[in-house]
C-alpha positions as CSV (number, residue, x, y, z in Angstrom):
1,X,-8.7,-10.8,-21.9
2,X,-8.1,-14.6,-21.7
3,X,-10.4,-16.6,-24.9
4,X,-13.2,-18.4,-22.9
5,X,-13.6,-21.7,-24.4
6,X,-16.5,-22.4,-21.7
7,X,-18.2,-19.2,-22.7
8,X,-18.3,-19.7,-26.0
9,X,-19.9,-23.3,-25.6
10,X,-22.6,-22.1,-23.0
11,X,-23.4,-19.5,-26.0
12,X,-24.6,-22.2,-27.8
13,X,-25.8,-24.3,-25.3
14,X,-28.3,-21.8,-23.5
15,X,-31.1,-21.1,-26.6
16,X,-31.2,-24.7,-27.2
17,X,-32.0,-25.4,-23.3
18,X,-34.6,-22.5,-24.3
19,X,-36.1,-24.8,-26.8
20,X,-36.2,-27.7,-23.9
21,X,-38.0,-25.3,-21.9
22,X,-35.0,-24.7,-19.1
23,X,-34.3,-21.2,-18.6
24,X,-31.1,-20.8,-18.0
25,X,-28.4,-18.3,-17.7
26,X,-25.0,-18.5,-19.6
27,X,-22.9,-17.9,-16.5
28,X,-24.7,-21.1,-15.1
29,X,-23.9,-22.8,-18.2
30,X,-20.0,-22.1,-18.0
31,X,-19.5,-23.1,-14.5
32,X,-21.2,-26.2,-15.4
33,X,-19.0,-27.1,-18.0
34,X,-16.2,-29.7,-17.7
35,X,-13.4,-30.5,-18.9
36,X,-13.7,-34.3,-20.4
37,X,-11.8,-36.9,-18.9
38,X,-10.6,-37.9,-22.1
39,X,-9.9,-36.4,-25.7
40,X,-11.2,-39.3,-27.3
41,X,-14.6,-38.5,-25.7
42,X,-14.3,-34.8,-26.0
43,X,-12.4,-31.7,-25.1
44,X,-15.1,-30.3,-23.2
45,X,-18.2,-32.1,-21.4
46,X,-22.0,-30.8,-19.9
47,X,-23.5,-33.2,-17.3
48,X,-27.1,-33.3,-17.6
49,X,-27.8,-34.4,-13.8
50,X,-29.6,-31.1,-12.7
51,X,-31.1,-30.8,-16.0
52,X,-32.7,-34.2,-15.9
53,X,-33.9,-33.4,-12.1
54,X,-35.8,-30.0,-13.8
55,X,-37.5,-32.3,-16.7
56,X,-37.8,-35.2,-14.7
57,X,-36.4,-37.5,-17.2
58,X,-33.5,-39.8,-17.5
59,X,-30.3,-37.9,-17.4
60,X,-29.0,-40.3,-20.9
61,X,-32.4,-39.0,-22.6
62,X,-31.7,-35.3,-21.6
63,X,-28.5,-35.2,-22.9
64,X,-29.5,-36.7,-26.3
65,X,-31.9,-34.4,-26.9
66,X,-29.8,-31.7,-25.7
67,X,-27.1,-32.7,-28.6
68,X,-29.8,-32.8,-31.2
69,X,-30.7,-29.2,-30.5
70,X,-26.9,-28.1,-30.8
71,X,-25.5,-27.2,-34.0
72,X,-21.1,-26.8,-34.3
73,X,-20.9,-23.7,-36.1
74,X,-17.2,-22.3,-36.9
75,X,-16.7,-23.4,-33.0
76,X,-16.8,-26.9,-32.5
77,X,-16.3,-30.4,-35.2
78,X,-18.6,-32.8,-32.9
79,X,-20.8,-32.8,-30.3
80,X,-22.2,-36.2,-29.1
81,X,-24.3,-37.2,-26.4
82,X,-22.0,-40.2,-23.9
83,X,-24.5,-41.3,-21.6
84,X,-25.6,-38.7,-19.0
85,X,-23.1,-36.1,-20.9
86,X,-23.1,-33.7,-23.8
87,X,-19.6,-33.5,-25.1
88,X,-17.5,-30.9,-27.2
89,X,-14.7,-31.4,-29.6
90,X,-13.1,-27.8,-30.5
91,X,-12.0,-27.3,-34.0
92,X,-8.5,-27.1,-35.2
93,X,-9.1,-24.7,-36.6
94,X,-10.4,-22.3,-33.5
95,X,-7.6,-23.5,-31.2
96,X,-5.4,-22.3,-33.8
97,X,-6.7,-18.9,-34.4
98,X,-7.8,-17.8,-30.9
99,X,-5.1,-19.7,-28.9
100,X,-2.0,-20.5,-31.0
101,X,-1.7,-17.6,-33.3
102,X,-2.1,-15.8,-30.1
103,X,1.1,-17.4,-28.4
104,X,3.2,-16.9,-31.4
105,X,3.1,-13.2,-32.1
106,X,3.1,-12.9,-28.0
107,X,-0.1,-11.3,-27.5
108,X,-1.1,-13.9,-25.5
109,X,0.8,-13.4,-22.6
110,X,0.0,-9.6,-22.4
111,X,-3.4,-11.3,-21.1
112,X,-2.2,-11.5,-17.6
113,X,0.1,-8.7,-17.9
114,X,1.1,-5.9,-19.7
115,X,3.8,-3.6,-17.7
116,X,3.3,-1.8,-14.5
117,X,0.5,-2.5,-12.2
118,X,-2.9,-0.3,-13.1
119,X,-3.1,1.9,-10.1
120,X,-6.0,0.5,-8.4
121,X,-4.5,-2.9,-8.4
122,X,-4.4,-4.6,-5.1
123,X,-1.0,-4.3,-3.4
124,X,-0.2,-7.6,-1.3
125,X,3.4,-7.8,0.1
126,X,4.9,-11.1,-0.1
127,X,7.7,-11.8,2.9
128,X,9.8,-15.0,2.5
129,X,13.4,-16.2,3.3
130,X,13.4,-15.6,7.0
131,X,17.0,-16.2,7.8
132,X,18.9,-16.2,10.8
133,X,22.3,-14.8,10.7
134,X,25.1,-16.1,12.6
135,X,23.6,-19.5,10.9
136,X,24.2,-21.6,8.1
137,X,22.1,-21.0,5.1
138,X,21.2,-24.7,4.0
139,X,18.9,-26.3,1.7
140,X,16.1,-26.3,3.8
141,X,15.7,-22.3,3.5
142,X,16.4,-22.7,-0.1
143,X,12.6,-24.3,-0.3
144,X,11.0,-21.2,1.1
145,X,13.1,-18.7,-1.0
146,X,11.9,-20.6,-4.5
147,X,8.5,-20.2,-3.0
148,X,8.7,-17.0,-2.3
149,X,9.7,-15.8,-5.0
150,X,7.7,-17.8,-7.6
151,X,4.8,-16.5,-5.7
152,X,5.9,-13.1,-6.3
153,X,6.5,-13.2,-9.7
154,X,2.9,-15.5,-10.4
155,X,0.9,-12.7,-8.4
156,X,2.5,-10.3,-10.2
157,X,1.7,-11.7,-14.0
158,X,-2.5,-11.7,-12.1
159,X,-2.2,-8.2,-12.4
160,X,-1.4,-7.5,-8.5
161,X,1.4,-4.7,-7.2
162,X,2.8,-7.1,-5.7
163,X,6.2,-5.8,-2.7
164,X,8.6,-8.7,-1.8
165,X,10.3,-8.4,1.5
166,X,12.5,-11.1,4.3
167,X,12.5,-10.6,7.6
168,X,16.1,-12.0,8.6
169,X,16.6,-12.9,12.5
170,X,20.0,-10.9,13.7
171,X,19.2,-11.0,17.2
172,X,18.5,-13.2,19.8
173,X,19.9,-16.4,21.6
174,X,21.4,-17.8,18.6
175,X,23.6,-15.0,18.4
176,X,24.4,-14.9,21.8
177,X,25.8,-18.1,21.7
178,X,27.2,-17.6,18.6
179,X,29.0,-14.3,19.5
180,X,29.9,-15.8,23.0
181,X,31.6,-19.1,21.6
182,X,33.9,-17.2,19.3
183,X,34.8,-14.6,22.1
184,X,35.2,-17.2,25.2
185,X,35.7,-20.8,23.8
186,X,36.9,-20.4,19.9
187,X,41.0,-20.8,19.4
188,X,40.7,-20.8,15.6
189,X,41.1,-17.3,13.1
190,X,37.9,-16.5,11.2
191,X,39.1,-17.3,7.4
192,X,39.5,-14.9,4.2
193,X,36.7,-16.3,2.7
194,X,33.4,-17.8,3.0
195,X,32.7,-16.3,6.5
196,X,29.7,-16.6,6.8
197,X,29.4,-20.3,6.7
198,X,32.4,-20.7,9.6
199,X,29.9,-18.1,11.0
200,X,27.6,-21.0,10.7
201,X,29.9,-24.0,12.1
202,X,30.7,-21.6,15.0
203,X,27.2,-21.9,16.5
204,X,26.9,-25.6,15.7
205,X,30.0,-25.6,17.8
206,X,28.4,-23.5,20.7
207,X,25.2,-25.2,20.9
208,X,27.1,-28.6,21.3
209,X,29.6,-27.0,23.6
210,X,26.6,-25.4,26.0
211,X,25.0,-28.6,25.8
212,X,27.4,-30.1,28.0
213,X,27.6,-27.9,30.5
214,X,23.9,-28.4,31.3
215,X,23.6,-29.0,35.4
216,X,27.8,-27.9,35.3
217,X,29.0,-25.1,38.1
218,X,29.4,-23.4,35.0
219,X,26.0,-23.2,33.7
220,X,25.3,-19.8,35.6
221,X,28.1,-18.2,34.9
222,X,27.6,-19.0,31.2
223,X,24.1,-17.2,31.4
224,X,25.4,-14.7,32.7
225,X,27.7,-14.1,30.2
226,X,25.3,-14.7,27.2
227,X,22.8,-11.6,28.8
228,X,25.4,-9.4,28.6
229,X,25.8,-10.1,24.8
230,X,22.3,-9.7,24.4
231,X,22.3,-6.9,26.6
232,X,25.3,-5.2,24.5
233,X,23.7,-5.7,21.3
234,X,20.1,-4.0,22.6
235,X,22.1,-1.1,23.6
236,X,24.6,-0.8,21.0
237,X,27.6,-0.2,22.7
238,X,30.6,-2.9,23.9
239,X,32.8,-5.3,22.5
240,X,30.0,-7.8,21.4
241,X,27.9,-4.8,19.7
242,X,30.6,-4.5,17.7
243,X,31.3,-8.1,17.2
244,X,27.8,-8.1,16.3
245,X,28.2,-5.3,13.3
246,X,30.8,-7.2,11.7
247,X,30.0,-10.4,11.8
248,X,26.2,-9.4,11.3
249,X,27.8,-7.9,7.7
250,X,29.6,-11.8,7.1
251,X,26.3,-13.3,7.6
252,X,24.4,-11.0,5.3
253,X,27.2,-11.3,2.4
254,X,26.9,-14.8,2.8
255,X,22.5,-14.6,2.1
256,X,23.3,-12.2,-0.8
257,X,25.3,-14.9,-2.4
258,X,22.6,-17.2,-2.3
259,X,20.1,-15.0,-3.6
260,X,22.3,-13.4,-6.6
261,X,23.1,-16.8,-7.8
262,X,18.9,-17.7,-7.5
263,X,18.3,-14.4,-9.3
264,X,16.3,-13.5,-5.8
265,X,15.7,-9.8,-5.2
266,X,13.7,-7.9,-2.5
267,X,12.0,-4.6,-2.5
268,X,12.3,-4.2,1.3
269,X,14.4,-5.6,3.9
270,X,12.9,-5.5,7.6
271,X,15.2,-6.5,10.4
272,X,14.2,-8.6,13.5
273,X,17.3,-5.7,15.1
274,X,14.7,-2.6,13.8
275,X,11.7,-3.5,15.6
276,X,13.1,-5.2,18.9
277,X,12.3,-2.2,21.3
278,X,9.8,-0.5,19.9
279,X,8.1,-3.6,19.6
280,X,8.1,-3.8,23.6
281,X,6.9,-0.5,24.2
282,X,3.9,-0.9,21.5
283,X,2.4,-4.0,23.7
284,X,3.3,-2.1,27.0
285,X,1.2,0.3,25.3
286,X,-1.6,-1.7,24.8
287,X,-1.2,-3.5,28.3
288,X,-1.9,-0.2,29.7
289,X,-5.3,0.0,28.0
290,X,-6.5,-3.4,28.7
291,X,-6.1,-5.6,25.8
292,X,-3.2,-7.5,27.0
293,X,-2.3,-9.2,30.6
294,X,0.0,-10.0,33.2
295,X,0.3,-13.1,34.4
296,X,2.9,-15.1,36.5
297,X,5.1,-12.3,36.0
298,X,4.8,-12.2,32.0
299,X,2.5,-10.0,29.6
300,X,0.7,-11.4,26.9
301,X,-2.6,-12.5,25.5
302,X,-5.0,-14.9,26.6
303,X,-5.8,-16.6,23.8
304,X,-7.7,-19.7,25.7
305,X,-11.4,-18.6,24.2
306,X,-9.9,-19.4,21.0
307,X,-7.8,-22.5,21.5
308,X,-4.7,-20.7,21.3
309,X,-3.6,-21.0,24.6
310,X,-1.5,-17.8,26.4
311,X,0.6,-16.0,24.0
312,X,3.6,-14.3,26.0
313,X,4.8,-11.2,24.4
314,X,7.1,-10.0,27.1
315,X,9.6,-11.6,29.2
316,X,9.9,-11.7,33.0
317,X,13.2,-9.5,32.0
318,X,11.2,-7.4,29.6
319,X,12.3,-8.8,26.5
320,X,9.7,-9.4,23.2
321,X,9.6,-12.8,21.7
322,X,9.3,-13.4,18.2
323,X,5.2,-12.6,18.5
324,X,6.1,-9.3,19.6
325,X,8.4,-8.2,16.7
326,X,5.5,-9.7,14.6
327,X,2.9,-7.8,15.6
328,X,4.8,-4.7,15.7
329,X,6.2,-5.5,12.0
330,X,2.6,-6.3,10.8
331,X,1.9,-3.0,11.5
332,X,4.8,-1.1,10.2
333,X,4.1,-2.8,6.5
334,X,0.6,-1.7,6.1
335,X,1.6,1.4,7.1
336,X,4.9,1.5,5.1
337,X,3.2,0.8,1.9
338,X,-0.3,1.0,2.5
339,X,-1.4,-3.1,1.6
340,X,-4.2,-4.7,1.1
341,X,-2.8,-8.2,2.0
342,X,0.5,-9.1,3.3
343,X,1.4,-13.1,3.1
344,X,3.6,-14.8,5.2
345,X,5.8,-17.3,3.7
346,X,7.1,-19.0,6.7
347,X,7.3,-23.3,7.3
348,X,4.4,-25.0,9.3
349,X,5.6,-25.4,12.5
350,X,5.1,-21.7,12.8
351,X,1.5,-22.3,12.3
352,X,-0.1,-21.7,15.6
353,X,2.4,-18.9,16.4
354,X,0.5,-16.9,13.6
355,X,-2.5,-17.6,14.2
356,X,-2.1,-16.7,18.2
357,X,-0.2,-13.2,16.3
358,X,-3.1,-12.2,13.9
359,X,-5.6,-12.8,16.9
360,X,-3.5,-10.4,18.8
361,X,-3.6,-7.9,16.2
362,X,-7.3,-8.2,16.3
363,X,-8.0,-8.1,20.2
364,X,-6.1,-5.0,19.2
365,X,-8.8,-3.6,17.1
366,X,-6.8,-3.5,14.1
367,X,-9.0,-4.7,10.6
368,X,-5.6,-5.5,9.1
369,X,-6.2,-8.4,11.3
370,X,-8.2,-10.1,8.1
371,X,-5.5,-8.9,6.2
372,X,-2.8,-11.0,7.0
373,X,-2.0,-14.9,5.5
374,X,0.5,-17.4,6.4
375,X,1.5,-19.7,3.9
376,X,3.1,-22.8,5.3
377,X,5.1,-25.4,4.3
378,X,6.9,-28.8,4.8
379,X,10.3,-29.6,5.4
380,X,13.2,-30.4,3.4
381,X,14.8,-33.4,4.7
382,X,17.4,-36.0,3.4
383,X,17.3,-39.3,2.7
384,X,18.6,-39.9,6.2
385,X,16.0,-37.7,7.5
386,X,15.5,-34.2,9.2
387,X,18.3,-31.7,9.5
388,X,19.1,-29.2,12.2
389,X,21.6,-26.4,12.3
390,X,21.8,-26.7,15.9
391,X,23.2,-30.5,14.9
392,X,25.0,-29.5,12.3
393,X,23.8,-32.5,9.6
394,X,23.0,-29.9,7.3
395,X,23.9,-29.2,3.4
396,X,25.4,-25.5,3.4
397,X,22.8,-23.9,0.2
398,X,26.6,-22.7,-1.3
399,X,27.6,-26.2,-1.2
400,X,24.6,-27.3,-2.7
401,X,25.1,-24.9,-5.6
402,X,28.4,-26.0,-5.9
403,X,27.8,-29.8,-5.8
404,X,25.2,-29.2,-8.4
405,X,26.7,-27.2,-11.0
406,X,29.6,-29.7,-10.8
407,X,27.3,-32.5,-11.3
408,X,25.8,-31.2,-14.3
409,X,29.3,-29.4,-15.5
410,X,30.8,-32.9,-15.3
411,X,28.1,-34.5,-17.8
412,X,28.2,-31.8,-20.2
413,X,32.2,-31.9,-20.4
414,X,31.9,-35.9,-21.1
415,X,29.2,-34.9,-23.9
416,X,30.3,-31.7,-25.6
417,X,33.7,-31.2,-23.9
418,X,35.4,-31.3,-27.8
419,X,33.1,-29.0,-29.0
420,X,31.8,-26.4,-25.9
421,X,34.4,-24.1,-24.2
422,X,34.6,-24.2,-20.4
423,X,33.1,-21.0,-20.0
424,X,30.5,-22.0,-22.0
425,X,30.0,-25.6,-20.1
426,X,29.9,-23.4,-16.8
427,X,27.5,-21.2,-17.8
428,X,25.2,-24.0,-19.0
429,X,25.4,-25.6,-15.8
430,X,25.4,-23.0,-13.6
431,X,21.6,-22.5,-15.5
432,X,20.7,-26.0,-15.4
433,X,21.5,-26.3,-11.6
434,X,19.6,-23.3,-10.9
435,X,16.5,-24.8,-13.0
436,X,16.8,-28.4,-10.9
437,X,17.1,-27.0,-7.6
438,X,14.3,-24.4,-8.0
439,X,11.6,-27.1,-9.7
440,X,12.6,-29.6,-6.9
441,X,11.6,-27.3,-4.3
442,X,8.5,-26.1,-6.3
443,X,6.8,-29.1,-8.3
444,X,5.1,-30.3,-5.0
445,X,2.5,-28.8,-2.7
446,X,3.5,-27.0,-0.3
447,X,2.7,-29.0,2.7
448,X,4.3,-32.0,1.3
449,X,7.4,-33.1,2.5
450,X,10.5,-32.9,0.5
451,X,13.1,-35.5,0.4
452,X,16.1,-34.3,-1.3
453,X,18.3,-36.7,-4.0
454,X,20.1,-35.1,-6.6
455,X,19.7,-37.4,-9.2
456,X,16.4,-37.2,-9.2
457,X,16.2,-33.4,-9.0
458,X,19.0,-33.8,-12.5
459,X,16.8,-36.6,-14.4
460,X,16.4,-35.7,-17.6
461,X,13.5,-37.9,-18.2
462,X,11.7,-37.7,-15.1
463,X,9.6,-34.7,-13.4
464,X,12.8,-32.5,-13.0
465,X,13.7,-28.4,-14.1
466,X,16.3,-29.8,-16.8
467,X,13.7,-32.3,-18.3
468,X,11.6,-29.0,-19.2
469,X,14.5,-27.2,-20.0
470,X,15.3,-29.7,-22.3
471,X,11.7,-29.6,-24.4
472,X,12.5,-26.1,-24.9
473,X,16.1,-26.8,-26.5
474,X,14.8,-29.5,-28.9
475,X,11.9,-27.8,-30.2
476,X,14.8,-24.6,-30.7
477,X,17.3,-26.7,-32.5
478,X,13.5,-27.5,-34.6
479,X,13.3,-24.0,-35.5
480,X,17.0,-24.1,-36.0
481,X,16.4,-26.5,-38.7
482,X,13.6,-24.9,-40.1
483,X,12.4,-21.2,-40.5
484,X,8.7,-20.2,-40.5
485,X,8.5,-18.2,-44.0
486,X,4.4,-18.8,-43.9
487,X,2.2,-15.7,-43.0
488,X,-1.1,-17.8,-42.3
489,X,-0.5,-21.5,-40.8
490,X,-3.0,-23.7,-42.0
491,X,-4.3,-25.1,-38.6
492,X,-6.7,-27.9,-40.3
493,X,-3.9,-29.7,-41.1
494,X,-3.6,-30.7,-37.6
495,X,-6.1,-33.7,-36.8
496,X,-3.9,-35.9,-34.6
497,X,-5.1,-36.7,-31.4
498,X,-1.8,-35.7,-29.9
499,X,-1.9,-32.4,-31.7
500,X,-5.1,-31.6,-30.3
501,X,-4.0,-32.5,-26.6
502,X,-1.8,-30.2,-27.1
503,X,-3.5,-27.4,-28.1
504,X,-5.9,-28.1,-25.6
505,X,-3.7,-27.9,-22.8
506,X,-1.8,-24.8,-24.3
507,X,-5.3,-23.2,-24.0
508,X,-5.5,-24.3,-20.3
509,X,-2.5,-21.8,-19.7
510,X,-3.6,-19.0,-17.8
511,X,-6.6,-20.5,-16.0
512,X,-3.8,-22.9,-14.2
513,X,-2.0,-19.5,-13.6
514,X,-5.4,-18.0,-12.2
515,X,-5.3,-21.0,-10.1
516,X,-2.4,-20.5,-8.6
517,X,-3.4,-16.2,-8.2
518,X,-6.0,-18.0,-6.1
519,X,-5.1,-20.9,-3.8
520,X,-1.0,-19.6,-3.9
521,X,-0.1,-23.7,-5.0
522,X,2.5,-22.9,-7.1
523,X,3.1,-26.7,-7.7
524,X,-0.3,-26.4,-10.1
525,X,2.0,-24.9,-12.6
526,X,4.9,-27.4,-11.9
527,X,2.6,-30.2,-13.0
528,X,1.0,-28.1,-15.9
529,X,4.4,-27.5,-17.6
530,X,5.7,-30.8,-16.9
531,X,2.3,-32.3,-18.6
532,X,3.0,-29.9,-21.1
533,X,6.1,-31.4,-21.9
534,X,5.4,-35.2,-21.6
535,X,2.4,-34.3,-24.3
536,X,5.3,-32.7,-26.7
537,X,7.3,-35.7,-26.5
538,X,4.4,-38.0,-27.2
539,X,3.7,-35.5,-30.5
540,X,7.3,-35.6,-31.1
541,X,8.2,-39.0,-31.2
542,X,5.2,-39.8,-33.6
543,X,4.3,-37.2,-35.5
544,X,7.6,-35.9,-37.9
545,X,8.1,-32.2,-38.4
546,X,10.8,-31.1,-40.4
547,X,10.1,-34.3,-42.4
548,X,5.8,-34.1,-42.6
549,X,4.5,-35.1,-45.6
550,X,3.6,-31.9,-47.0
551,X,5.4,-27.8,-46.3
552,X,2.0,-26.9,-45.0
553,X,1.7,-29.8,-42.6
554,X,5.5,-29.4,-41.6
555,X,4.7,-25.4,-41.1
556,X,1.8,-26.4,-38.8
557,X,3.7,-28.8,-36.7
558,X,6.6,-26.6,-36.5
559,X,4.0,-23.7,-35.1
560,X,2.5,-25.8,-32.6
561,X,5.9,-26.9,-31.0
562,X,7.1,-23.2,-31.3
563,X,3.8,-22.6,-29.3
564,X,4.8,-25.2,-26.8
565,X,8.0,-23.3,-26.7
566,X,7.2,-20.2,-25.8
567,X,4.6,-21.0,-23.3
568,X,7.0,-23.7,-21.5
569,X,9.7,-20.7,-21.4
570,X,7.2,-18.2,-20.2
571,X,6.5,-20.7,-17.1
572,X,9.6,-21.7,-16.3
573,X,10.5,-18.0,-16.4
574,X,7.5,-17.6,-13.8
575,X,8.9,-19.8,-11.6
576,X,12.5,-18.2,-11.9
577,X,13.9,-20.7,-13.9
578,X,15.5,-19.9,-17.1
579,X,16.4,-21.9,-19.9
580,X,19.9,-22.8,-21.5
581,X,20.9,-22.1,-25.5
582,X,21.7,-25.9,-25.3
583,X,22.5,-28.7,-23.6
């Protein structure tokens, strides 16, 4: 059970609005409640607006005589009326022994969750990381695999039972043409390694190739060629079926790199491949009984009444789209693990394509209908602007990695090269690298648009992974310096304004993290821990520790940074990031 801060103040509040003759209720009270704009003001802060409107008096007046009913108790050290507010300073003294003390022996984190799921909890599959094989894995899906999975592990610490699945594409044109170019056009040897990039270049290569034989004598006969792969693959037998298992097996080596090195792992794997016929027959099944149509030689749904124009489900040649294999996988996860939610992590310009698919689910009669989410989001782009596989102006996500982890493995050697050994500089970087990419795809909202630049995303004095990562290896080489040896921290020695900030915002911990449980912006916890830090340097850089005036004062500094400590690690660690011995 999280300490309510607004609770306890609308405990105090609501007999004294008895005494003003306002019945109120304390659960009133508490939504009412603010936090202040400003510390120097107050911590907390009441607006008297609707009060004033009920006594029909000046909202200024109301909230004086509000504060002169109001008495601090062990709870707050001020209250003071600021114009049309009543505001609340907390005691030192009550952050320390409801919040801090809390952080430090750990309890506080068992407040959102303390093992396995209760058995009543909600269960809400997350699916992210949707993949095509036979493509290159670039930076841009790297963006909806941090999501994903940050998601995952945030819904998880609210107390849901929370499944993580990906959906990977390993059919369809792009493997056609894929397949095709290496069995027709491609003179080259696939190599020993990394196969499932030249996997990758391959159908850059055949989308540039087929491009310019658009309105060529050879068009036709390339279609004609490129059914048959698709028409080999559907019924699993010929030469490109089994070019299809082996190279399918390169492209899926080359994913599980990726998601090793992010420390990415998925309860459940569903396959485009798994649900491509029955998938057809479901919505011939349901064109039989009404709910879809046929029109212009195509079946699907009309959609028009609801501004979503005609979804086609099946082909002139009988083939599903993407909708189809949709709808038929919604279906299979409810069913698989009986849900009460499943979110779609998927980029925005699938947007209408889920909403025509959940409408189809409903014409269906289906209540999982309501069930289903899609969480968009923006692009990745560079500084030169979009990218596009089909182009080829991508950054691989394994070059990435390794561009990165060279970066920072390059710095580290020029700084502790005489005293670190290269395994231990690689290690370091490898976790400093991870921490950079995974915050630079995170510590904006979702439908913002990313613009990747490496230094920025490396900075360690700007809003990056390694500038958090940082905080937490300074205020460890504090305690490094210094061992706690006192059982009870005197928390009155803190009076600074910038030791208060800081235990106010510890306190705002897991109602950021609720947040998040509720509007799925995992950036709301990117710019809490990176406020976090910026308030620890402030305190650091003005307040001494090691060297306070008195052991008491030093053991109460010391405490509150370990605080900051532990709840910076147990953030980053909630957005996947971990955090480096040194640096």
């Amino acid at each position: 059970m999280m300490y309510n801060l607004k609770h306890e103040i609308a405990l105090l509040v609501a007999p004294a609005l008895e005494k003003l003759a306002i019945p109120s209720e304390v659960a009133a009270i508490e939504n009412a409640i603010l936090y202040a704009p400003n510390s120097e003001l107050g911590h907390f802060s009441l607006p008297c607006f609707a009060l004033a409107k009920l006594l029909r008096k000046n909202p200024n007046q109301v909230a004086t005589e509000l504060a002169n009913e109001l008495n601090e108790g062990n709870l707050l050290s001020e209250i003071k009326a600021v114009g049309p507010y009543v505001n609340f300073f907390i005691r030192n003294t009550t952050f320390g022994t409801q919040v801090l003390d809390a952080i430090l022996s750990g309890a506080h984190f068992t407040a959102g969750r303390a093992g396995k799921p209760d058995q009543d909890a909600p269960r809400v599959m997350v699916e992210f990381s949707q993949p095509n094989t036979h493509k290159q894995l670039h930076i841009g899906h790297l963006r909806n695999v941090c999501l994903g999975d940050a998601l995952v592990k945030l819904l998880w610490y609210t107390q849901l039972d929370i499944i993580s699945a990906t959906f990977p594409g390993d059919v369809g044109a792009h493997v056609a043409k894929c397949l095709w170019y290496i069995r027709y056009v491609n003179q080259e040897p696939a190599p020993e390694a990394n196969k499932g990039e030249w996997l990758g270049l391959m159908y850059t290569n055949a989308s540039r190739y087929l491009d310019t034989l658009q309105g060529s004598s050879e068009e036709e006969r390339v279609k004609s060629q490129l059914s048959e792969v698709l028409t080999q693959i559907e019924g699993k037998a010929g030469e490109f079926y089994e070019l299809w298992l082996e190279t399918r097996q390169w492209s899926i080596q080359q994913m599980q790199t990726v998601y090793d090195w992010l420390a990415v792992k998925f309860d459940k794997w569903y396959w485009e491949s798994e649900v491509d016929n029955s998938s057809v027959a479901l919505i011939e099944a349901y064109y039989q009984k009404g709910v879809f149509v046929q029109s212009e030689g195509v079946i699907g749904a009309d959609l028009t009444a609801f501004d979503l124009g005609f979804c086609v489900l099946i082909k002139s040649d009988g083939h599903g789209l993407y909708a189809t294999k949709d709808i038929a996988l919604a279906i299979k996860k409810f069913e698989d693990f009986q849900l009460t939610k499943s979110i779609y992590v998927v980029d925005l310009r699938q947007t209408h394509h889920f909403k025509q698919v959940f409408k189809c689910l409903d014409m269906m009669g289906l209540p999982l209908a309501n069930d289903c989410y899609h969480l968009p989001y923006n692009y990745v782009e560079l500084p030169s602007g979009p990218m596009s596989s089909r182009k080829g102006n991508i950054i691989p996500a394994t070059q990435l990695i390794q561009q990165m982890v060279a970066t920072v493995a390059a710095d580290l050697t020029v700084r502790h090269g005489a005293e670190w050994t290269a395994a231990d500089i690689h290690e370091t970087a490898e976790t400093i690298a991870r921490g950079a990419i995974k915050y630079g795809m995170l510590k904006v909202g979702s439908m913002q648009k990313i613009v990747f630049r490496m230094e920025e995303w490396l900075d360690l004095h700007g809003n990056s992974g390694p500038y958090l990562q940082y905080a937490v290896v300074r205020i460890g080489s504090l305690n490094k310096k210094h061992v706690l040896t006192a059982t009870a921290i005197e928390w009155e020695m803190l009076t600074g304004r910038a030791e208060l900030d800081l235990m106010l915002h510890l306190y705002k911990y897991h109602y950021v993290i609720a947040s998040v449980g509720q509007d799925y912006d995992v950036s709301l916890l990117c710019k809490y821990l990176f406020e976090l830090a910026q308030l620890f340097n402030s305190f650091y850089n003005n307040f001494p520790i090691i060297h306070a005036p008195t052991p008491e004062l030093r053991d109460a500094r010391l405490s509150l940074a370990t605080a900051v400590s532990l709840v910076l690690t147990h953030g980053l660690a909630l957005l996947g990031i971990d955090v480096p011995a040194r640096m």
